[in-house]
N, CA, C and O atoms as a GROMACS GRO file, in nm:
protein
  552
    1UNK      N    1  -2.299  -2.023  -0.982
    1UNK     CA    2  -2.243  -1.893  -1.015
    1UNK      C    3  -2.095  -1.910  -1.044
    1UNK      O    4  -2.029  -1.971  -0.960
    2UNK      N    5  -2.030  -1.858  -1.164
    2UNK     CA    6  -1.907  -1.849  -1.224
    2UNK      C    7  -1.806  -1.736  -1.137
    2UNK      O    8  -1.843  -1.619  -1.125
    3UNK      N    9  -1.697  -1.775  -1.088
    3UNK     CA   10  -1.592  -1.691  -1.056
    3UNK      C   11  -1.566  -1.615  -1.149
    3UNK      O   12  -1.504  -1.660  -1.245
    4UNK      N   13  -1.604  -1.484  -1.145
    4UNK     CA   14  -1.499  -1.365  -1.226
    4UNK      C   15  -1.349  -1.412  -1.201
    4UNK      O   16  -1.288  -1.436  -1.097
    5UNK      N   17  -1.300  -1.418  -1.379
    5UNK     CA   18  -1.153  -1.436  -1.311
    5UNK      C   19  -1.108  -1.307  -1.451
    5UNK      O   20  -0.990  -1.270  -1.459
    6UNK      N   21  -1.175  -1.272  -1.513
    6UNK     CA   22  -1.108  -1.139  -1.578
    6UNK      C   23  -1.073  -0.983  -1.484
    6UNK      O   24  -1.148  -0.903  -1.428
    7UNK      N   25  -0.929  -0.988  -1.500
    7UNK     CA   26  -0.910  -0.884  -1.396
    7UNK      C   27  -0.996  -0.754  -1.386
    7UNK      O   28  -1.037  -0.706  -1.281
    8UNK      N   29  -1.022  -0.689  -1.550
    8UNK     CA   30  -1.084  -0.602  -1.595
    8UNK      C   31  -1.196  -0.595  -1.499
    8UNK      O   32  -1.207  -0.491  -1.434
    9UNK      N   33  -1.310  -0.728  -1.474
    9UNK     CA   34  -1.444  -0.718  -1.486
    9UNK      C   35  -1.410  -0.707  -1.332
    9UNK      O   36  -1.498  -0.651  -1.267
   10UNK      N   37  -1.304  -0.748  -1.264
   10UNK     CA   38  -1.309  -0.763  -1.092
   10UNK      C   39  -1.249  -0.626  -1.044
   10UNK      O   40  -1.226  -0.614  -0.923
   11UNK      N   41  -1.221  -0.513  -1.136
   11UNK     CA   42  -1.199  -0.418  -1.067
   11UNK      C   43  -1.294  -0.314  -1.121
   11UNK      O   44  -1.304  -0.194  -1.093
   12UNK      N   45  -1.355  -0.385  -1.199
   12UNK     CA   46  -1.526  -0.264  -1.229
   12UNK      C   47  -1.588  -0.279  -1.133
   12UNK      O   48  -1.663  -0.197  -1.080
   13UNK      N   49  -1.555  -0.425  -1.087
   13UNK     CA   50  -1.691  -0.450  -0.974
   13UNK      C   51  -1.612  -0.375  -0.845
   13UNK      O   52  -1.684  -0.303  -0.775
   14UNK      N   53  -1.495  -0.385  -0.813
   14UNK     CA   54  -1.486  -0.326  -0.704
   14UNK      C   55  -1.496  -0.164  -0.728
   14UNK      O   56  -1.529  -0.097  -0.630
   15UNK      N   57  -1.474  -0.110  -0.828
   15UNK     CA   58  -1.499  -0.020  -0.847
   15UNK      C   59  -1.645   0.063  -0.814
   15UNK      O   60  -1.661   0.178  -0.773
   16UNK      N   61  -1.752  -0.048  -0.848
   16UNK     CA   62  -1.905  -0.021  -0.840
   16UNK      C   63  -1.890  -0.081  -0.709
   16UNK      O   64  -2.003  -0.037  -0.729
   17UNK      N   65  -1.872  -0.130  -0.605
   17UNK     CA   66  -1.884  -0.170  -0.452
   17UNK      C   67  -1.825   0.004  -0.380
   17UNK      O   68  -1.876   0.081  -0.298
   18UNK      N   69  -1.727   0.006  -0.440
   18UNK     CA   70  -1.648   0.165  -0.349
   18UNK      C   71  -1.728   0.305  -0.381
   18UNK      O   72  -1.722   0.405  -0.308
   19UNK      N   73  -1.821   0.292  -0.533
   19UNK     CA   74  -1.902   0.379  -0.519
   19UNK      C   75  -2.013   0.401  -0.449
   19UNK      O   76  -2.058   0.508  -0.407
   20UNK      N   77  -2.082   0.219  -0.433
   20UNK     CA   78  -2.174   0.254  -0.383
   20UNK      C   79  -2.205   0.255  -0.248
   20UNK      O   80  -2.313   0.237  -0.192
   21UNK      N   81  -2.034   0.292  -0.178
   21UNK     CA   82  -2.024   0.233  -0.016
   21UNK      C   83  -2.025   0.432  -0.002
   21UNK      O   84  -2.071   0.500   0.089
   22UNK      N   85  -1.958   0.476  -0.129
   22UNK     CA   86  -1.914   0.654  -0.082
   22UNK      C   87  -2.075   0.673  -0.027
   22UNK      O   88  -2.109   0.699   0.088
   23UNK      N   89  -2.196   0.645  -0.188
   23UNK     CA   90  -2.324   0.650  -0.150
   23UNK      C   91  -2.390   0.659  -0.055
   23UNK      O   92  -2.466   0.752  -0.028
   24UNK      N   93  -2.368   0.551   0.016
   24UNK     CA   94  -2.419   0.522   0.141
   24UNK      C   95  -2.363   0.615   0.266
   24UNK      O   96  -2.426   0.671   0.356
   25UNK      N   97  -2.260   0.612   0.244
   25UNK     CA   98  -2.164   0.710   0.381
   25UNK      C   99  -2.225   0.821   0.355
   25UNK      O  100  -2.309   0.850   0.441
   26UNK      N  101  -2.212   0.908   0.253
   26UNK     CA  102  -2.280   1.049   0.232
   26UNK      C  103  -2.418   1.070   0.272
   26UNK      O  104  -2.449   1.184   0.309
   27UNK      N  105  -2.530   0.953   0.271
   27UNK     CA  106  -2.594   0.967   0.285
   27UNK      C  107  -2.632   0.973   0.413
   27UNK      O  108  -2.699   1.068   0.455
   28UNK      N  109  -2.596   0.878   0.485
   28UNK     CA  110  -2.562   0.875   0.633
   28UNK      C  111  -2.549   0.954   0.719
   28UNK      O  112  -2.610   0.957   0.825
   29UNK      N  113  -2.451   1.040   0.673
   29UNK     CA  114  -2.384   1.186   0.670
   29UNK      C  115  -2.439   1.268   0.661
   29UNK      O  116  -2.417   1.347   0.753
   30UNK      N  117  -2.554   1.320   0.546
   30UNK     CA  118  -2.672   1.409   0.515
   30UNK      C  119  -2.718   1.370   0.662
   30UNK      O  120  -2.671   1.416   0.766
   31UNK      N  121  -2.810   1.284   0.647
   31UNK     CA  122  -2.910   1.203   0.754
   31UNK      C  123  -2.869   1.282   0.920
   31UNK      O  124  -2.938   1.363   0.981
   32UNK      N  125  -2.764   1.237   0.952
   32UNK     CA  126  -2.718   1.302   1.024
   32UNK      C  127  -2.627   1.445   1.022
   32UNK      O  128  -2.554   1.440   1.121
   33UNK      N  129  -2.622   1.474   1.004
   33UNK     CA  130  -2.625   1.668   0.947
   33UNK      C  131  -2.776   1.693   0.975
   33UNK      O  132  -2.837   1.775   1.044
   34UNK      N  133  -2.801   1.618   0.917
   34UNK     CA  134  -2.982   1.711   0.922
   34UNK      C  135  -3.002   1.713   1.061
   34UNK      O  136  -3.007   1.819   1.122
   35UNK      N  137  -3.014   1.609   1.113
   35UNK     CA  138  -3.053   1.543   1.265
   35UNK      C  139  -2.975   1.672   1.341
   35UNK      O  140  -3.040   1.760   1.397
   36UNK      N  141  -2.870   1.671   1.337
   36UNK     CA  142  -2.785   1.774   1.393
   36UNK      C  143  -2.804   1.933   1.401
   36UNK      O  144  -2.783   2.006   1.498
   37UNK      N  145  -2.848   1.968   1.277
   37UNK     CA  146  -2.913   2.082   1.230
   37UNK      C  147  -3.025   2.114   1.344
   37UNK      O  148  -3.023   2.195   1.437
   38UNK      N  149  -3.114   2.029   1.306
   38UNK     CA  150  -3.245   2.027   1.366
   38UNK      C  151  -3.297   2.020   1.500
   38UNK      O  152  -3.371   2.095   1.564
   39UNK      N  153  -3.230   1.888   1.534
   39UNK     CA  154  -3.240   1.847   1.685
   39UNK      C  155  -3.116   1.884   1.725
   39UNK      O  156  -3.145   1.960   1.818
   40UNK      N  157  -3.001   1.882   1.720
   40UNK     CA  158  -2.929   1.888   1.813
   40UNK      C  159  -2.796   1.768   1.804
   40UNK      O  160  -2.812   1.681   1.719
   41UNK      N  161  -2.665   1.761   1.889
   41UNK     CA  162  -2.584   1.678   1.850
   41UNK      C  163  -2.638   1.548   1.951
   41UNK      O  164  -2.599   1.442   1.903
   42UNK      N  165  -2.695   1.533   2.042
   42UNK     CA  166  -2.744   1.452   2.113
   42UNK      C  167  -2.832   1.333   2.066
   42UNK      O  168  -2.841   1.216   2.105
   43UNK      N  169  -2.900   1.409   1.959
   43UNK     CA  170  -2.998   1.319   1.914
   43UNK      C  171  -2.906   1.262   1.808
   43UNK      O  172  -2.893   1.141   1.824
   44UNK      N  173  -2.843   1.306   1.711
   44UNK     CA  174  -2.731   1.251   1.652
   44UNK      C  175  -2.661   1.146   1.713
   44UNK      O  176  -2.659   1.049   1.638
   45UNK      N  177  -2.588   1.122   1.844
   45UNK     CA  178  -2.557   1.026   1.887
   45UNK      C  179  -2.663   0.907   1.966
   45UNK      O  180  -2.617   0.818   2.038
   46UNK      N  181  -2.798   0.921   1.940
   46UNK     CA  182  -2.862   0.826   2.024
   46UNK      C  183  -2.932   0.759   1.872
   46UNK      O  184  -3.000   0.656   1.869
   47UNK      N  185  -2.905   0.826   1.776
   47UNK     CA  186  -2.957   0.794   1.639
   47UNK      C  187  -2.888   0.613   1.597
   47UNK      O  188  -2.768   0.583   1.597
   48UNK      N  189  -2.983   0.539   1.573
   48UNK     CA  190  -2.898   0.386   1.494
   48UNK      C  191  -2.826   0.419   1.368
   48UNK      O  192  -2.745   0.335   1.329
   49UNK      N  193  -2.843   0.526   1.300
   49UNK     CA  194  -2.754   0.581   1.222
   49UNK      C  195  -2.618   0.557   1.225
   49UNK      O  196  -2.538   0.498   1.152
   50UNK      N  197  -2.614   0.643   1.371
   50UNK     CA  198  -2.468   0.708   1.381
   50UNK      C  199  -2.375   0.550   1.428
   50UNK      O  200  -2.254   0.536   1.411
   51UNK      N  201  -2.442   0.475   1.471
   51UNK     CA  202  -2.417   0.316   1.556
   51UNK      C  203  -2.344   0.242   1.362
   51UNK      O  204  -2.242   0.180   1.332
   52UNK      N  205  -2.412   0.272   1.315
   52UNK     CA  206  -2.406   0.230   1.170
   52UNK      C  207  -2.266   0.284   1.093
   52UNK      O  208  -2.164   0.228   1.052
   53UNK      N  209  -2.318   0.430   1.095
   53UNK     CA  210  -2.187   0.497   1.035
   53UNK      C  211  -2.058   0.423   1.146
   53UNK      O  212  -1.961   0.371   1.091
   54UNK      N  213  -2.065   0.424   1.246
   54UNK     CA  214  -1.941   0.436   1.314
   54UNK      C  215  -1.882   0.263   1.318
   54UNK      O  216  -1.768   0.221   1.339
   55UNK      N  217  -1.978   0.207   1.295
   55UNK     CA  218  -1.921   0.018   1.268
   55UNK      C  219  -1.878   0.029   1.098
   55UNK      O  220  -1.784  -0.035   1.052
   56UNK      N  221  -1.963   0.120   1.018
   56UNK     CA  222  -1.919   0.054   0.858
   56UNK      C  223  -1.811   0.156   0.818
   56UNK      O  224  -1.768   0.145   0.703
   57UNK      N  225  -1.758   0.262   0.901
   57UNK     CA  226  -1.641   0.318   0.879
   57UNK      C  227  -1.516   0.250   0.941
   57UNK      O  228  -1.408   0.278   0.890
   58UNK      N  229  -1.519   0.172   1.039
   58UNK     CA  230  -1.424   0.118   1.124
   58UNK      C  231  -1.380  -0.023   1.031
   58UNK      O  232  -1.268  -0.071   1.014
   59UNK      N  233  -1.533  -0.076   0.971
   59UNK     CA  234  -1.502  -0.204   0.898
   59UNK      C  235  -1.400  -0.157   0.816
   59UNK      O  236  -1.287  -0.206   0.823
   60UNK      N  237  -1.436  -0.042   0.719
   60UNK     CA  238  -1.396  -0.023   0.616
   60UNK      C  239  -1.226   0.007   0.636
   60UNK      O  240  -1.149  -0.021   0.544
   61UNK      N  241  -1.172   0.070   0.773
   61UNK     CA  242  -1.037   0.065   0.771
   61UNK      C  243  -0.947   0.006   0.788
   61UNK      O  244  -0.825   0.018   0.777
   62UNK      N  245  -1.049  -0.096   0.833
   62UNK     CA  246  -0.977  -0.229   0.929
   62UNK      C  247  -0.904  -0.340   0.727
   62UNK      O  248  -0.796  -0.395   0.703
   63UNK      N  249  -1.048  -0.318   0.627
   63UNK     CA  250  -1.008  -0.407   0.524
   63UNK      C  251  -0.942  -0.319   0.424
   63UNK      O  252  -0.932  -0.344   0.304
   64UNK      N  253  -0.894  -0.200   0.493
   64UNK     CA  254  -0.836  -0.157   0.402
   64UNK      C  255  -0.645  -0.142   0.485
   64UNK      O  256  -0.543  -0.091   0.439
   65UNK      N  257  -0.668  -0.202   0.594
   65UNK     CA  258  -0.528  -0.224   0.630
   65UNK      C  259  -0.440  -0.341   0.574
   65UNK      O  260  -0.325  -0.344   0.531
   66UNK      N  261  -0.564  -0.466   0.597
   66UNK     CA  262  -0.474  -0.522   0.468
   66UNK      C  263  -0.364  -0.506   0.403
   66UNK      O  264  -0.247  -0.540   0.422
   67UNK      N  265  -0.462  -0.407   0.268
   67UNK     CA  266  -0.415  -0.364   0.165
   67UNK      C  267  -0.263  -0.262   0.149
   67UNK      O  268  -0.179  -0.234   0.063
   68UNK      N  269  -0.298  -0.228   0.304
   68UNK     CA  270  -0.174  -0.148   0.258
   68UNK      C  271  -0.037  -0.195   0.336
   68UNK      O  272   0.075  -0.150   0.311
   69UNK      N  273  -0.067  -0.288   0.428
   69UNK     CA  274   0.022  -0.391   0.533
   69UNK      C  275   0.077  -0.482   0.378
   69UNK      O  276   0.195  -0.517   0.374
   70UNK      N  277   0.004  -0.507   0.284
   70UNK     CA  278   0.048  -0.587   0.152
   70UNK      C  279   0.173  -0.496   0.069
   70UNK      O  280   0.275  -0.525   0.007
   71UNK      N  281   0.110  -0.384   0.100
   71UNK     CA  282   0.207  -0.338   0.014
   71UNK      C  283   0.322  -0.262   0.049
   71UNK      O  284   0.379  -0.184  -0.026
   72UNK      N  285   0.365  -0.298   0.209
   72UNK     CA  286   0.474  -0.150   0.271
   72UNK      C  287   0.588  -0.219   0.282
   72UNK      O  288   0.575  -0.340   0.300
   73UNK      N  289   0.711  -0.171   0.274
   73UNK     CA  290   0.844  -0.188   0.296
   73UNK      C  291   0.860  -0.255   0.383
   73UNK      O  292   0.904  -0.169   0.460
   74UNK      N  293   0.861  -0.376   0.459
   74UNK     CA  294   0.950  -0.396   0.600
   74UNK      C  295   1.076  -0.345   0.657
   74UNK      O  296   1.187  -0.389   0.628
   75UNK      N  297   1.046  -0.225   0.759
   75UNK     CA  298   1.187  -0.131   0.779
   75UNK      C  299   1.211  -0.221   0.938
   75UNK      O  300   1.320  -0.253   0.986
   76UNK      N  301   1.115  -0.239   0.978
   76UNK     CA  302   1.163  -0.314   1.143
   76UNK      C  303   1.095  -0.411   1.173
   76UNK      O  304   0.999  -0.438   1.102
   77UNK      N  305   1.120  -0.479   1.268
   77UNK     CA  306   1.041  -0.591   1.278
   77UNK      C  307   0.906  -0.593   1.334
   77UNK      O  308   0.879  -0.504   1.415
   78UNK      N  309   0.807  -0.688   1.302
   78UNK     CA  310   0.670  -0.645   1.390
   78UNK      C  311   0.633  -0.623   1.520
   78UNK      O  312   0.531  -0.582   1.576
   79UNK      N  313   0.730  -0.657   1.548
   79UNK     CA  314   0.729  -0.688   1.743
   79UNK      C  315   0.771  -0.549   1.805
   79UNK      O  316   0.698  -0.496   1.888
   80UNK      N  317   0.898  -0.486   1.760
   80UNK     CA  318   0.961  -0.399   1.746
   80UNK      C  319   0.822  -0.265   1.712
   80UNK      O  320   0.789  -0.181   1.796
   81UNK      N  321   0.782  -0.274   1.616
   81UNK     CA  322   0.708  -0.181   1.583
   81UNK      C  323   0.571  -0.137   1.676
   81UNK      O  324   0.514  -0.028   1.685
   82UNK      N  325   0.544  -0.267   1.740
   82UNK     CA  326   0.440  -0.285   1.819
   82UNK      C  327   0.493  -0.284   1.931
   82UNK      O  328   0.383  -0.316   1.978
   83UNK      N  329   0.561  -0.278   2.027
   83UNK     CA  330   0.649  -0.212   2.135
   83UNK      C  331   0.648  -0.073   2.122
   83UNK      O  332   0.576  -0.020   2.207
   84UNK      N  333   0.702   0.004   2.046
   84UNK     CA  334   0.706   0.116   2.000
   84UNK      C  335   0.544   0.200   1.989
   84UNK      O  336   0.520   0.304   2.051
   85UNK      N  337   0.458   0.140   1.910
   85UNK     CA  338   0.379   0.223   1.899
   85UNK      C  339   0.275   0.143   2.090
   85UNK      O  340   0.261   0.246   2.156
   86UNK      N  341   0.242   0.078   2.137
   86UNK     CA  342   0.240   0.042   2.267
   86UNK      C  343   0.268   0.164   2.361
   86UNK      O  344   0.197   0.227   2.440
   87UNK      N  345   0.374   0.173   2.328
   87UNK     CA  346   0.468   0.248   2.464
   87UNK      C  347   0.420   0.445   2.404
   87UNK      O  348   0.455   0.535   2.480
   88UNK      N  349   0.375   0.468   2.326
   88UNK     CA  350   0.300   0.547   2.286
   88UNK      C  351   0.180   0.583   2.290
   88UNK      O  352   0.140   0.699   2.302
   89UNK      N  353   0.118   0.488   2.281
   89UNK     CA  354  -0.044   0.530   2.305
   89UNK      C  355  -0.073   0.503   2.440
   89UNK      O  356  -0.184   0.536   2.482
   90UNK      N  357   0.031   0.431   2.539
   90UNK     CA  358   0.031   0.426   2.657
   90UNK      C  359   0.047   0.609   2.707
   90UNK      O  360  -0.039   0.688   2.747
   91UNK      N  361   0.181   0.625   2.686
   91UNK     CA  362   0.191   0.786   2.717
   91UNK      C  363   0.074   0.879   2.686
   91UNK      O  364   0.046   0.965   2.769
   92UNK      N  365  -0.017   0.866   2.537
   92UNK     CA  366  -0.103   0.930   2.508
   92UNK      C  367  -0.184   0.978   2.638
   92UNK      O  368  -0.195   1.067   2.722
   93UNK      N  369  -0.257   0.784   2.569
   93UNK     CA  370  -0.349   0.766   2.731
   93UNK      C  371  -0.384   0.800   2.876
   93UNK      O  372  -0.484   0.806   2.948
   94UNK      N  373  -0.209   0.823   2.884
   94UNK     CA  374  -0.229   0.853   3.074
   94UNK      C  375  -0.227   1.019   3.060
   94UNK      O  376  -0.286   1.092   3.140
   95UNK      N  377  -0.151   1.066   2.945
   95UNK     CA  378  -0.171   1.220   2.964
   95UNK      C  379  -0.347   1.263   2.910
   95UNK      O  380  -0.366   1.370   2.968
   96UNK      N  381  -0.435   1.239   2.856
   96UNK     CA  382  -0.584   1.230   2.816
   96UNK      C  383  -0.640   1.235   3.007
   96UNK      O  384  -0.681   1.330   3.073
   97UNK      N  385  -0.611   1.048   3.055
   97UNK     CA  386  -0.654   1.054   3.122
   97UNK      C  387  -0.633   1.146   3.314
   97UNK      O  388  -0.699   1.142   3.418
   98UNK      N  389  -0.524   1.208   3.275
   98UNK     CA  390  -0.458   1.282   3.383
   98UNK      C  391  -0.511   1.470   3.328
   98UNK      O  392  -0.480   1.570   3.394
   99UNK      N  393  -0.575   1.472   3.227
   99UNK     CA  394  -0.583   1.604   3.199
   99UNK      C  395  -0.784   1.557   3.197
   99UNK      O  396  -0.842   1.644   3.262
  100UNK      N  397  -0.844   1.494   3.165
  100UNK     CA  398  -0.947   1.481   3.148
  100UNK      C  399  -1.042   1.535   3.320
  100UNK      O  400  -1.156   1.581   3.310
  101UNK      N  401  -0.992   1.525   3.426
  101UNK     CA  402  -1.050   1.563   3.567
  101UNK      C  403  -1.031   1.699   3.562
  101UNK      O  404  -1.110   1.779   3.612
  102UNK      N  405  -0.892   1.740   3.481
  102UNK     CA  406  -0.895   1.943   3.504
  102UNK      C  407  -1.021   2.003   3.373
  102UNK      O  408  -1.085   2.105   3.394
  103UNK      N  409  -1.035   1.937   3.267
  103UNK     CA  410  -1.116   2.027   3.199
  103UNK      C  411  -1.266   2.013   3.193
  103UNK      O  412  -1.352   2.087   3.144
  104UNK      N  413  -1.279   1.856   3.280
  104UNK     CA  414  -1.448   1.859   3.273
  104UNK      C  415  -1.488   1.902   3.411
  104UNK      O  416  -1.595   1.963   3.420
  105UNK      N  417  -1.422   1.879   3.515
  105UNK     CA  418  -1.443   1.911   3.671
  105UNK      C  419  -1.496   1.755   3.738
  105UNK      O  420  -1.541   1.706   3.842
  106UNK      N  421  -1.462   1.723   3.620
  106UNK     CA  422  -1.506   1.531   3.745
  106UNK      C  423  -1.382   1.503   3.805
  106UNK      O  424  -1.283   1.574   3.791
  107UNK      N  425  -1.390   1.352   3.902
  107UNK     CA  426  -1.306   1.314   3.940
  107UNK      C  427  -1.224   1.237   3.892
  107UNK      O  428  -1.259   1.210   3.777
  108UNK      N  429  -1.121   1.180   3.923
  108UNK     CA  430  -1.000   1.142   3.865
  108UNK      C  431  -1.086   1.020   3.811
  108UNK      O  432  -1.074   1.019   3.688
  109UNK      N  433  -1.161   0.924   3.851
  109UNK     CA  434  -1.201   0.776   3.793
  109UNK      C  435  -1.235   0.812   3.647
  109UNK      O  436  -1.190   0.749   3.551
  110UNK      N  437  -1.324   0.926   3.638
  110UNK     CA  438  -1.356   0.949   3.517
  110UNK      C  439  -1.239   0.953   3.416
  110UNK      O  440  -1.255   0.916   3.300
  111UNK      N  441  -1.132   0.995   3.458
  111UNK     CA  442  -0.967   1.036   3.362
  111UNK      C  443  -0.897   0.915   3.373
  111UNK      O  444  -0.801   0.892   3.299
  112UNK      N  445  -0.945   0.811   3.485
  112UNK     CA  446  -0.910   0.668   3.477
  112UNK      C  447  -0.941   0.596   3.348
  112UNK      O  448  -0.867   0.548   3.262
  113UNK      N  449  -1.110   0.603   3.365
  113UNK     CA  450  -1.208   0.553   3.240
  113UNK      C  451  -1.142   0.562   3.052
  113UNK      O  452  -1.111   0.497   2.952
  114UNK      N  453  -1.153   0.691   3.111
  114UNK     CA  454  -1.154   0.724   2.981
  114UNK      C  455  -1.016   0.761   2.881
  114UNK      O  456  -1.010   0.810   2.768
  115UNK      N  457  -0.924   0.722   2.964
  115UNK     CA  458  -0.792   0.709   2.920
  115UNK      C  459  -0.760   0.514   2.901
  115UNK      O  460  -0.696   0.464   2.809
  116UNK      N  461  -0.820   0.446   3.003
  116UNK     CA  462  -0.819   0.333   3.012
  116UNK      C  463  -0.895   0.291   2.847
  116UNK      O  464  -0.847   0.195   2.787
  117UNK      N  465  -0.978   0.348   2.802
  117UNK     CA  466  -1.055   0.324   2.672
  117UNK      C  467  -1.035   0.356   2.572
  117UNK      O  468  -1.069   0.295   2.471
  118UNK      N  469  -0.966   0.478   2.578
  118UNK     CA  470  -0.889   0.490   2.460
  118UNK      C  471  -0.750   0.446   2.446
  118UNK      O  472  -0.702   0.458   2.333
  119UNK      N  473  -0.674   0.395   2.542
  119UNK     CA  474  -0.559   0.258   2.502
  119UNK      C  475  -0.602   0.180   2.449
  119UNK      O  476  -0.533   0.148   2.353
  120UNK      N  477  -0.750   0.085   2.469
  120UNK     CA  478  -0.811   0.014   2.426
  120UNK      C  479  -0.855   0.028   2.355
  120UNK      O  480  -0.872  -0.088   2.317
  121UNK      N  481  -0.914   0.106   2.266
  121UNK     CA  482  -0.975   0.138   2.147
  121UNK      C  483  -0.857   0.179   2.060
  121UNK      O  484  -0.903   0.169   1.946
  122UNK      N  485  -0.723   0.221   2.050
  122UNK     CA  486  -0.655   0.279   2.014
  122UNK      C  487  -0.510   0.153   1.985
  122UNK      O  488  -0.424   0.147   1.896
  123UNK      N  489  -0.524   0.110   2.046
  123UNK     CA  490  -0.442  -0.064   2.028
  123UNK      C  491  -0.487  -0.148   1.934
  123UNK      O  492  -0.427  -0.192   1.836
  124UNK      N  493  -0.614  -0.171   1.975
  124UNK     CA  494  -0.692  -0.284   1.908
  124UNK      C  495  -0.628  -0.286   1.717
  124UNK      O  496  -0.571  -0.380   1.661
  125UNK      N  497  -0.667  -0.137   1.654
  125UNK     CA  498  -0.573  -0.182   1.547
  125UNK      C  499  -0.446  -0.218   1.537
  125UNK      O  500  -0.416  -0.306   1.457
  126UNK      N  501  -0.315  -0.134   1.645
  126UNK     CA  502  -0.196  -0.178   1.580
  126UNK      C  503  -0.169  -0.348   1.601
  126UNK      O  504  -0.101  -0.423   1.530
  127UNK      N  505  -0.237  -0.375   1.705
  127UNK     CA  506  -0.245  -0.551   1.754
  127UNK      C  507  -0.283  -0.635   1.576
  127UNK      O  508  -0.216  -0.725   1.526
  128UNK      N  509  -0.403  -0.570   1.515
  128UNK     CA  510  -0.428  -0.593   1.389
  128UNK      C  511  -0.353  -0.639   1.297
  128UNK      O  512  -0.342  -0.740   1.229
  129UNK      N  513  -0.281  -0.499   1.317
  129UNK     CA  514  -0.160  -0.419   1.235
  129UNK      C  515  -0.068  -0.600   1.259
  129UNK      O  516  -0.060  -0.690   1.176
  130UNK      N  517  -0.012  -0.595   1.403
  130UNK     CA  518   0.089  -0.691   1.397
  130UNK      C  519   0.090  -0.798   1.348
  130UNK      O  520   0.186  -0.853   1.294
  131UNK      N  521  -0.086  -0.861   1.371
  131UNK     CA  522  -0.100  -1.026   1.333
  131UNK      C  523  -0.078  -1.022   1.136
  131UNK      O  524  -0.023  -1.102   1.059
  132UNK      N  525  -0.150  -0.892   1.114
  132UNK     CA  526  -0.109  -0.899   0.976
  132UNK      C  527   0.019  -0.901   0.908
  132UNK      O  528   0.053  -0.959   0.805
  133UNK      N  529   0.090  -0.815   0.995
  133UNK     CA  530   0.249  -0.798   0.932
  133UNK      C  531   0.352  -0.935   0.959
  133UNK      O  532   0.445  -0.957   0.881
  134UNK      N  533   0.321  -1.043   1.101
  134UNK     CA  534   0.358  -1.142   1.097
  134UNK      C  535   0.312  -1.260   1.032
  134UNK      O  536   0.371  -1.367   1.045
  135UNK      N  537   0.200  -1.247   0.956
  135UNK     CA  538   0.115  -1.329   0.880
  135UNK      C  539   0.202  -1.289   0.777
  135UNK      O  540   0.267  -1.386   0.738
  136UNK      N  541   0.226  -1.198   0.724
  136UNK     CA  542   0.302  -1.156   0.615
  136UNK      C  543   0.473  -1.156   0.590
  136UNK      O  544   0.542  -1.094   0.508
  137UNK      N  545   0.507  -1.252   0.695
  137UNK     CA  546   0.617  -1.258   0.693
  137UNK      C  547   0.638  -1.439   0.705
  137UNK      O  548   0.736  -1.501   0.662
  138UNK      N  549   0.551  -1.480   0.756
  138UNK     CA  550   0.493  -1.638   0.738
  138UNK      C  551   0.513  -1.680   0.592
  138UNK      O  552   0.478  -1.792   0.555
   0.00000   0.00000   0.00000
């Protein structure tokens, strides 16, 4: 198999990859709408669907950080930036997890949990973010 190296033909094709990823998401989306409609939001989340949607939307932002880490200004340094946003989603976190025991009526472990997981889920990109922006300064 021949490398496309005409720019033209490599951005039809990505062009036909981004349509046929919208395709798929919408459909997904129907799929679940319906599910939702019908059964309920419960069954929506126990659906392999939703396991699906929620990995090929995450892929999709993760390769589209890249793209835009390629193309941004360097205003501060990466370390700097990642300190900064750190010391932020830290604050988020503990206020989530310090308010999460008054509005569901559980106990504090639960506002432990679940503040503890969304630092962690909520990091994981800018950490991304950094290896890319120091890769990009390499």
């Amino acid at each position: 198999m021949k490398k496309i190296t005409d720019e033209r033909l490599i951005l039809k094709n990505l062009k036909s990859i981004r349509g046929a990823y919208t395709i798929q998401t919408l459909g997904i989306l129907g799929i679940l709408g319906y599910d939702w409609i019908t059964r309920g939001s419960e069954a929506v989340f126990e659906s392999p669907l939703w396991f699906i949607f929620i990995v090929s939307t995450t892929a999709g932002l993760f390769f589209s950080m890249d793209i835009s880490v390629s193309h941004e200004t360097p205003k501060r340094t990466p370390k700097k930036s990642l300190g900064i946003s750190t010391v932020i989603i830290a604050l988020i976190s503990i206020a989530v997890g310090i308010f999460v025991p008054f509005s569901s009526k559980s106990d504090s472990i639960n506002g432990l949990i679940v503040g503890g997981v969304l630092f962690i889920v909520v990091l994981i990109p800018y950490i991304y973010l950094y290896y890319l922006r120091t890769k990009q300064q390499d």
